[in-house]
C-alpha positions as CSV (number, residue, x, y, z in Angstrom):
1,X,4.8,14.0,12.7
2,X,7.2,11.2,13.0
3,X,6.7,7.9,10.4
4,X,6.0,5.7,13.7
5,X,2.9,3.9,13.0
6,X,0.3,4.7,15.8
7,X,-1.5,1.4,15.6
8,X,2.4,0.3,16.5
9,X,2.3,2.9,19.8
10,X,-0.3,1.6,20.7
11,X,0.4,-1.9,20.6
12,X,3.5,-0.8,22.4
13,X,1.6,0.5,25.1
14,X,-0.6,-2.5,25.5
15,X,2.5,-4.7,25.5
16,X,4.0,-2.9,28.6
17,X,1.2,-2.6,30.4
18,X,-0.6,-6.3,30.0
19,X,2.8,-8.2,28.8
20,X,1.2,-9.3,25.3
21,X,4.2,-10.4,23.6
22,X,3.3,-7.9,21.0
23,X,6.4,-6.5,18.9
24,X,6.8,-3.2,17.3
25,X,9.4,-4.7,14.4
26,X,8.2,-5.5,11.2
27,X,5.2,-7.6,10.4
28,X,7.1,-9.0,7.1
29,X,11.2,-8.7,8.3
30,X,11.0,-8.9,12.1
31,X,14.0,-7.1,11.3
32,X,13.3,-3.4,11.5
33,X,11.3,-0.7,13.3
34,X,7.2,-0.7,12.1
35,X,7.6,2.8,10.3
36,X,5.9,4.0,7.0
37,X,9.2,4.2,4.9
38,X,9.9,0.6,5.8
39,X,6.6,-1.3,5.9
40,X,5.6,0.4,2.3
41,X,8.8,0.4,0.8
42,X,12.1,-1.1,2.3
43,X,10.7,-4.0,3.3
44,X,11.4,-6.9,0.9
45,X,8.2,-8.2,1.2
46,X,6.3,-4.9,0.4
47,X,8.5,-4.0,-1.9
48,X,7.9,-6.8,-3.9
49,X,4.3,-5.6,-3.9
50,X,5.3,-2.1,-4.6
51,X,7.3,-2.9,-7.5
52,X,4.2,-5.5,-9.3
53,X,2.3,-2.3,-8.7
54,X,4.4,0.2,-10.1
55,X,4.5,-1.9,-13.3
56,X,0.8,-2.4,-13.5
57,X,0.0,1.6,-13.3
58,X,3.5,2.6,-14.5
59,X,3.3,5.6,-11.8
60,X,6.4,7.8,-12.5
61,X,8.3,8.9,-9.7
62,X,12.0,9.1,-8.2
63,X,13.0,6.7,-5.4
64,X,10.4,4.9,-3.8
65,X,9.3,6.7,-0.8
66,X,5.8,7.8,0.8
67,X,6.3,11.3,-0.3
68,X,7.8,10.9,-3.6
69,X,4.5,8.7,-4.2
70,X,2.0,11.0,-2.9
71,X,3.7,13.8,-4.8
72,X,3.3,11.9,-7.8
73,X,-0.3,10.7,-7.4
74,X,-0.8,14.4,-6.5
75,X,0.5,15.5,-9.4
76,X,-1.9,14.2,-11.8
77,X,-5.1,14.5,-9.2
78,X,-6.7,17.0,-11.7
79,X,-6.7,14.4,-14.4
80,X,-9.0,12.1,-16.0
81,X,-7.3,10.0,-18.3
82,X,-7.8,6.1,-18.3
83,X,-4.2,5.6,-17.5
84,X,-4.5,8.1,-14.5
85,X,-7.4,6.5,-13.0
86,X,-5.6,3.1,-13.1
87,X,-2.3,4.4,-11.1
88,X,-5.1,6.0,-8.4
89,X,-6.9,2.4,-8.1
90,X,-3.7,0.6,-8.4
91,X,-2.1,3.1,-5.5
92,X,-4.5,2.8,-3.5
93,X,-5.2,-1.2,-3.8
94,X,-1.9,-1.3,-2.9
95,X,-1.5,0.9,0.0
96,X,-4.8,-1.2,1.3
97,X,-3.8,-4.7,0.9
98,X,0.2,-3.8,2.4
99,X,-1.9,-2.4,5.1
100,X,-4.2,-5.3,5.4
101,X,-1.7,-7.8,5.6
102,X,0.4,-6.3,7.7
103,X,-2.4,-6.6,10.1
104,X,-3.3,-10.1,9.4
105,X,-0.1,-10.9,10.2
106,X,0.0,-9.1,13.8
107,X,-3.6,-9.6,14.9
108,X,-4.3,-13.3,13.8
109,X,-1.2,-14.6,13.0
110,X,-2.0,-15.9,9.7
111,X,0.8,-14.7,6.3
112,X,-0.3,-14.6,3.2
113,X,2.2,-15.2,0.8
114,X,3.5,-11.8,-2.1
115,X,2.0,-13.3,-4.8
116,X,-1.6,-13.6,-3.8
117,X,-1.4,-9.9,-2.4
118,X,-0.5,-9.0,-5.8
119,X,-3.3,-11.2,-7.2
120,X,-5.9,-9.3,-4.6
121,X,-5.0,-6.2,-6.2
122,X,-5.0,-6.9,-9.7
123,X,-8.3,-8.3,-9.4
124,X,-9.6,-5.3,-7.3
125,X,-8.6,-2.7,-9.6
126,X,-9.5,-5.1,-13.0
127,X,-12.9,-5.2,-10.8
128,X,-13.3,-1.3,-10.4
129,X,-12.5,-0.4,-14.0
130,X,-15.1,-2.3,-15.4
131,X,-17.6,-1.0,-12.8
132,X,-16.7,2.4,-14.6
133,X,-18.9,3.9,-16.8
134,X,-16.1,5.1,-19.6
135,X,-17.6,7.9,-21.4
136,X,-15.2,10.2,-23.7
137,X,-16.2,13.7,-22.2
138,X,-14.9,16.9,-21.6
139,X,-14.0,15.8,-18.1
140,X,-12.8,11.8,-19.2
141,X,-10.0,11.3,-22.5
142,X,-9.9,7.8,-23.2
């Protein structure tokens, strides 16, 4: 499986059939090809993000890349620290709200700015962990 976005084939598609003026670069750049590597992690504006969200679940892992990530967040599936939880909320916030802007910005047009995407998932994740019921179990360490 190649790192082309399908959602990006598609829109390919449409634009040579019905002439849509849609683009298959970067939502963020307009300066490279819309593949997973780049749009989560080469891309200055989701890097940016990335980075913010590295720090807030201080996920460990080698150079920034989709597999090095998923390796890491699969590495410490099995667990149920506090800490652990956090990095899955904070992953996947992230991975969402990249996603969701980068859609924002093909479908409607509209760009929201680094620093509110970072405050959408801050506020997300602050808002699942206190939804949590933190019990110290067997299955949960504080």
């Amino acid at each position: 499986m190649g790192e082309k976005l399908k959602t990006q084939d598609k829109l390919q598609a449409w634009e040579t059939r019905f002439n849509s003026g849609v683009s298959s670069v970067c939502a963020f750049c307009s300066q490279v090809a819309d593949l997973h590597s780049h749009l989560f992690f080469e891309c200055t504006y989701a890097s940016q993000i990335w980075n913010y969200s590295k720090s807030l679940s201080k996920i460990a892992m080698g150079a920034p890349s989709w597999q090095n990530v998923i390796s890491s967040i699969d590495t410490i599936s099995g667990k149920m620290t506090y800490s652990i939880i956090v990095a899955k909320l904070v992953f996947g916030a992230s991975v969402y709200f990249i996603w969701q802007e980068r859609n924002r910005r093909l479908f409607s047009r509209k760009a929201m700015g680094c620093d509110k995407v970072k405050e959408l998932i801050f506020s997300t994740v602050r808002m699942k962990i206190m939804a949590i019921s933190w019990n110290n179990t067997k299955t949960f360490r504080l």
